[in-house]
N, C-alpha and C positions, 0 to 999 in steps of 0.2 A: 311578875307584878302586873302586867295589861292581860296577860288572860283572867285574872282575879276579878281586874275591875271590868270587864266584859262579863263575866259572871255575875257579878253584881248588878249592872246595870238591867242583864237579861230577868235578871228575876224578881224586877219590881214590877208590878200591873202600871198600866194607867187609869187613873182615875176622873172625873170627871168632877166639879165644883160648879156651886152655885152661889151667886153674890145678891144682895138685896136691890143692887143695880140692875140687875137682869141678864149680867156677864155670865155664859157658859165658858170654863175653864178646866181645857185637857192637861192633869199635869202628869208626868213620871214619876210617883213620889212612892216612897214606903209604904206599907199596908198599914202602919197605926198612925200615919197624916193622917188628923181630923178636917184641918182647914191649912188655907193658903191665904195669901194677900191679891187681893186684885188686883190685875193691871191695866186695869181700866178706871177704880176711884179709889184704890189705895184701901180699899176695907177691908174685912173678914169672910171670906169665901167658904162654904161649909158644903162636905161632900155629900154629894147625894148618890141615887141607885142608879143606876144606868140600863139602859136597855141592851139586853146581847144577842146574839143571831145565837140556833140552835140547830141543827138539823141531823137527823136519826138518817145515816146512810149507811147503805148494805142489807143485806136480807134477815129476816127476824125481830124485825122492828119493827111496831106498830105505833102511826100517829096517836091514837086516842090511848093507846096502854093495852089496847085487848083485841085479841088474835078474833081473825073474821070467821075464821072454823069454828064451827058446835061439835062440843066434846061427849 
C-alpha cells in the first residue's frame, strides 16, 4: 500500500497556475487539472506553460540541430 502511493505521488508533474490576482501557483496535481483555487483570493487559477531548462549533454549533439562538418 505506501509503495503504490509513492508511486502515485512520483508520477504526477508539477504544474504551475495563474490567477487574475497575479498569484503564481506551484501545484502537484494530475495532468488533466485544468485549474486550482487560489490561495491568495480564493478564485480560479488556470494553468499556464511554463518554462523548462534543456540541455543537450554528451557528444553528437548540436545546439543549433546541425553538425559543424561539411559533408
Amino acid at each position: 500500500m505506501f509503495c503504490l502511493y509513492i508511486q502515485e505521488i512520483t508520477s504526477m508533474p508539477v504544474y504551475e497556475f495563474e490567477c487574475d490576482c497575479g498569484e503564481i501557483i506551484e501545484e502537484l496535481v494530475r495532468m488533466d487539472t485544468k485549474s486550482i483555487i487560489c490561495s491568495k483570493c480564493s478564485k480560479t487559477a488556470r494553468k499556464i506553460m511554463s518554462q523548462c531548462s534543456f540541455e543537450l549533454k554528451g557528444g553528437g549533439w548540436y545546439s543549433d540541430g546541425y553538425s559543424s562538418s561539411k559533408k
